[in-house]
C-alpha positions as CSV (number, residue, x, y, z in Angstrom):
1,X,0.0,0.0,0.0
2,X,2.7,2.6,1.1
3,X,4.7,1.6,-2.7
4,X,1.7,2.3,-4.2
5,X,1.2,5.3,-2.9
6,X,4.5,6.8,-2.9
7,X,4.6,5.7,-6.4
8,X,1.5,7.3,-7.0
9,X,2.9,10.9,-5.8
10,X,6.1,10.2,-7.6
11,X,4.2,9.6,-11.4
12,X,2.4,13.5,-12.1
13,X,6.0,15.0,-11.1
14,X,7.5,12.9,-13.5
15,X,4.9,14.2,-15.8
16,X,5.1,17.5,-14.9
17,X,8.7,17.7,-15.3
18,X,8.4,15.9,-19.1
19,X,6.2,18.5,-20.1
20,X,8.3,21.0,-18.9
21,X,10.7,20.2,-21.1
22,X,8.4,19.5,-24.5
23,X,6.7,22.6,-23.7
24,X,9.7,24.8,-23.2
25,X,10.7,26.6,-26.6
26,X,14.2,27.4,-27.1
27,X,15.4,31.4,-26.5
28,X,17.6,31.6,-29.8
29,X,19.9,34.7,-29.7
30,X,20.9,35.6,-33.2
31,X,24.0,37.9,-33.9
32,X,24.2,39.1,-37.3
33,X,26.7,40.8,-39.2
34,X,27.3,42.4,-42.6
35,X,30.2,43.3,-44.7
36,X,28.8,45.0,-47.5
37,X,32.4,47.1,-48.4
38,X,32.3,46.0,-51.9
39,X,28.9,46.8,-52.4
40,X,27.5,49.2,-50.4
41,X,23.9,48.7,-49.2
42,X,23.3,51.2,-46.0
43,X,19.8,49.6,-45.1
44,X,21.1,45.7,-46.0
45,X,21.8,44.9,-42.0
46,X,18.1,45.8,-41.2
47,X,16.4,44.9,-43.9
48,X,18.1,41.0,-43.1
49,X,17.2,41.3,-39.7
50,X,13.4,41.7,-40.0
51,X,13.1,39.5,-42.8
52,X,15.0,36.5,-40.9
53,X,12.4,37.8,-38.0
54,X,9.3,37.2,-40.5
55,X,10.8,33.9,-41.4
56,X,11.1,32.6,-38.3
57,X,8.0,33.6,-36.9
58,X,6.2,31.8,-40.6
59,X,8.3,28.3,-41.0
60,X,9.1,27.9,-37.0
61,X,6.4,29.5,-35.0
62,X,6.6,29.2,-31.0
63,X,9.3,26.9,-31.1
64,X,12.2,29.5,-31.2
65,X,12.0,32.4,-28.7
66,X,13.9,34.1,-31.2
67,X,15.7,37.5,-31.1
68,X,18.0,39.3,-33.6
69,X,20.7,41.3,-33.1
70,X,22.8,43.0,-35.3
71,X,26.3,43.0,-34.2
72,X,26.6,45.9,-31.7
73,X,30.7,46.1,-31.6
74,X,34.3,44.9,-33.4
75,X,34.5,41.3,-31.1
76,X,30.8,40.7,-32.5
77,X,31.4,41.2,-35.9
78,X,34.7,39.3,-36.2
79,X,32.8,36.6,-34.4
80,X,30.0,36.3,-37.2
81,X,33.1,36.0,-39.7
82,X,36.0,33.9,-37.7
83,X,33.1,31.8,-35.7
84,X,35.5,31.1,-33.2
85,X,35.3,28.8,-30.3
86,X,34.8,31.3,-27.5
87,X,35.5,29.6,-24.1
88,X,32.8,29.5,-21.6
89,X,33.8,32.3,-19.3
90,X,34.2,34.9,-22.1
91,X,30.6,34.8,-23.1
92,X,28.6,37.6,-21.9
93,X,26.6,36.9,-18.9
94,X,23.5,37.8,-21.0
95,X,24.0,35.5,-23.7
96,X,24.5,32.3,-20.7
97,X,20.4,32.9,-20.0
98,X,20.0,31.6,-23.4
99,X,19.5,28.2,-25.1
100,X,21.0,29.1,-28.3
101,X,23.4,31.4,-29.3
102,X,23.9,31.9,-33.3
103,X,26.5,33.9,-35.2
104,X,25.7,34.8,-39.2
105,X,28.0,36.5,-41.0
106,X,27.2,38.1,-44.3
107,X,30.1,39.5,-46.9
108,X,29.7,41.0,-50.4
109,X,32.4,39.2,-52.5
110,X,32.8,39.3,-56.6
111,X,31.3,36.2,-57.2
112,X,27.8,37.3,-54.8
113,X,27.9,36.7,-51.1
114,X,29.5,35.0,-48.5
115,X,27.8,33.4,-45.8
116,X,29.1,31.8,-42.3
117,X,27.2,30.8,-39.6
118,X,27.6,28.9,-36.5
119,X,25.4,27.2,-33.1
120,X,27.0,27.2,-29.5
121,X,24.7,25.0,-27.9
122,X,24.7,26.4,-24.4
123,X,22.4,23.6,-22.4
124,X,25.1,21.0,-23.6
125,X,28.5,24.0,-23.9
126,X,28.8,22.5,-26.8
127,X,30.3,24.3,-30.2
128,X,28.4,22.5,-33.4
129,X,30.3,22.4,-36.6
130,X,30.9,26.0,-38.9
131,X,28.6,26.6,-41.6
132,X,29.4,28.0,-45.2
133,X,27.6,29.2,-48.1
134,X,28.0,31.1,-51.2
135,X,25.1,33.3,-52.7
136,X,25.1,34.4,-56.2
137,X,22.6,37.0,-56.1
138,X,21.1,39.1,-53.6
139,X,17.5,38.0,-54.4
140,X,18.2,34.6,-53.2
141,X,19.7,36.6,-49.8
142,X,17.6,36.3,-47.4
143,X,16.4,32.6,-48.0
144,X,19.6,31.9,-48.1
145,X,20.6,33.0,-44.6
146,X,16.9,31.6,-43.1
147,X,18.0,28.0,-44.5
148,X,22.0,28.5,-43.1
149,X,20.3,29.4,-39.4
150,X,18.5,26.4,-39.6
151,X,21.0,23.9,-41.0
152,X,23.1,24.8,-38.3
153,X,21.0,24.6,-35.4
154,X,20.9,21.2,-33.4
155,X,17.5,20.4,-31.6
156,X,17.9,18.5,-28.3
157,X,16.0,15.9,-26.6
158,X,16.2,13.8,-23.5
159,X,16.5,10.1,-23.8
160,X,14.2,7.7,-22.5
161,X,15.1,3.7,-22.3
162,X,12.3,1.1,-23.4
163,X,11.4,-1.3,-21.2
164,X,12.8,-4.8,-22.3
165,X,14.6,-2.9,-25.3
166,X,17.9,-2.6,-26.1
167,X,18.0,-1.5,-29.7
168,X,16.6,2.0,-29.6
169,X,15.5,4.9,-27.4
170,X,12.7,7.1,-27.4
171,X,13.7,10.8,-28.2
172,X,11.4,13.9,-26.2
173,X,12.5,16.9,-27.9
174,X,12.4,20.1,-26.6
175,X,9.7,22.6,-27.4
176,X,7.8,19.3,-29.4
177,X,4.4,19.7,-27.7
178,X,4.6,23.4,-28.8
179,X,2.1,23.9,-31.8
180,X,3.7,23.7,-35.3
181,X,3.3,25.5,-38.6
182,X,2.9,22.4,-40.6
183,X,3.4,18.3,-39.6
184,X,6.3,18.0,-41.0
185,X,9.3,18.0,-38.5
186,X,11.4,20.8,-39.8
187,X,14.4,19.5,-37.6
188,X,14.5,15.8,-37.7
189,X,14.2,13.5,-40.5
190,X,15.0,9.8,-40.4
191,X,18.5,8.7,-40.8
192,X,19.3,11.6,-38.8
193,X,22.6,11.4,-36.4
194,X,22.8,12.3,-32.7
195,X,25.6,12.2,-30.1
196,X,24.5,10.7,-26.4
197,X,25.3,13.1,-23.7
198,X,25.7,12.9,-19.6
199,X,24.6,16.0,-18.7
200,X,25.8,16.5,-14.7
201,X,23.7,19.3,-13.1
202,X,24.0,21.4,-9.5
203,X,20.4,22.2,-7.2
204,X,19.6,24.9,-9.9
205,X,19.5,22.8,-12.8
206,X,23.4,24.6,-14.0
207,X,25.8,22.2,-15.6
208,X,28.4,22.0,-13.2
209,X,32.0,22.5,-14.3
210,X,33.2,19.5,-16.7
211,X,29.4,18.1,-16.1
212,X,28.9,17.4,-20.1
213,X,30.4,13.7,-21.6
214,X,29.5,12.1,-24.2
215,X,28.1,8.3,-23.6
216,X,31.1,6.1,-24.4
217,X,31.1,4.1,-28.3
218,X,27.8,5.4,-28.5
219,X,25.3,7.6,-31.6
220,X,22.1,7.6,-32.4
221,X,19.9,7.5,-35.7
222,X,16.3,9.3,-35.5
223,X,14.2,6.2,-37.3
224,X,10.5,7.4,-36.9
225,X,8.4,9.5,-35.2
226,X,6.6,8.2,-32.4
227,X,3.3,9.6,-30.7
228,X,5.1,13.4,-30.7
229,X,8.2,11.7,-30.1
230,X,10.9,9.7,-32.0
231,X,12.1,6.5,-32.0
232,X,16.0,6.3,-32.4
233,X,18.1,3.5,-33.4
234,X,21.1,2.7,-30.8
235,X,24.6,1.8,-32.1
236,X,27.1,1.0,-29.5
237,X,30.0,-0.8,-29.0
238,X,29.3,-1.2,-25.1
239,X,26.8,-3.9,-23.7
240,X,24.2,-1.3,-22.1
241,X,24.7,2.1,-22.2
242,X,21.8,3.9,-21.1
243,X,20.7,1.3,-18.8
244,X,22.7,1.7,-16.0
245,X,22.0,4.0,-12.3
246,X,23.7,7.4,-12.4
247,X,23.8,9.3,-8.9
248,X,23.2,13.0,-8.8
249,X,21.4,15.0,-10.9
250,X,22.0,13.6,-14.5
251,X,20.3,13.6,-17.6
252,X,20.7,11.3,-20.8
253,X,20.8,13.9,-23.9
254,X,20.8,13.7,-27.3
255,X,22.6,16.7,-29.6
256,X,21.8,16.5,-33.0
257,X,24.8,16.0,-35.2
258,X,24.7,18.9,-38.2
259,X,28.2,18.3,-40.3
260,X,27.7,21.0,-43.0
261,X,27.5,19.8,-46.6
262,X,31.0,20.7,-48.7
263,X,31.0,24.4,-50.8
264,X,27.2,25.0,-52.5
265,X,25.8,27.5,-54.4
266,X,22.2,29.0,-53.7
């Protein structure tokens, strides 16, 4: 009787906390940069800024808490060019209260435009791969620098074992009981690649130093979608890797892997 009902108390804070998560969207700060030298545009900056704004709130809806800056001084342009790994203690203390940080770059060139763009992944402190695109024309612009943002951007999720399954994992991404512009999952397609994570948290929920590793031998694959969730395929080279106790505060997360295709042409 007493299991029962301590198990009883225990399964609508499990719940609550689940929905926490799939109901949280992510705050996306967006730094932007332009470098229009060779072609001078005085209103280009802005006019990229609101229409990235409109795009977002059109194609992605309530799932990015999205804001757009354009670069404010020298060390935030170079950034949105160089897309350096900045370490951890450098960042602005504003930019830590985000989910997301993104640098774009935009630079007139002779043969159109050159774009860069990159994703620090600050739940995880984790720097996903630079992004690079050329852009013949300046109708194609804006599109071009929507679709960038979103190639390089790595949705999260926590994972959660299957009973009496070994062979895949259910994926709860964040923000995926948010309502959507279309059905289509503009983030995750099947095939997909993610990296495990042990994510190592203090009382307030902060990553504690060196609290992030990735889960020994271990990737996912997204295979299908699953009741608002996904089903992912587990390849491992250990015997159980998600099935074991952890102590303390630790969650099982997957980062979405986004390795940016070789030099294209919009």
């Amino acid at each position: 009787m007493l299991v029962a009902t301590i198990a009883a108390l225990m399964a609508p804070r499990a719940h609550a906390a689940d929905k926490k998560w799939t109901l949280a969207p992510y705050r996306v700060h967006i730094t932007l940069a332009v470098d229009a030298a060779d072609r001078p545009q005085p209103s280009l900056p802005q006019d990229l800024q609101q229409s990235i704004i409109e795009r977002i709130a059109n194609h992605i809806g309530p799932l990015w808490a999205a804001e757009v800056h354009i670069a404010a001084d020298a060390a935030s342009r170079r950034q949105c060019f160089e897309l350096s790994e900045i370490p951890w203690d450098e960042l602005p203390t504003k930019l830590k209260e985000f989910d997301k940080l993104l640098w774009l770059g935009v630079r007139a060139a002779p043969q159109g435009y050159e774009l860069t763009a990159r994703e620090f992944d600050v739940y995880t402190r984790r720097w996903t791969p630079a992004h690079r695109r050329i852009v013949p024309q300046r109708t194609y612009l804006t599109e071009a620098c929507f679709d960038l943002l979103t190639g390089a951007f790595t949705p999260l999720a926590l994972i959660e074992t299957i009973a009496d399954e070994d062979a895949q994992v259910r994926l709860a991404f964040k923000g995926s009981d948010l309502p959507r512009r279309s059905d289509d999952d503009l983030f995750t397609k099947p095939g997909d690649p993610f990296q495990p994570l042990l994510r190592r948290s203090d009382r307030a929920g902060k990553v504690i130093e060196s609290g992030v590793t990735p889960v020994p031998w271990t990737f996912l694959t997204a295979a299908s979608p699953d009741n608002g969730q996904w089903l992912a395929d587990v390849h491992t080279g250990t015997r159980s890797p998600f099935g074991m106790q952890r102590r303390g505060r630790v969650e099982q997360i997957a980062l979405a892997l986004r390795n940016p295709p070789g030099p294209a042409k919009v």
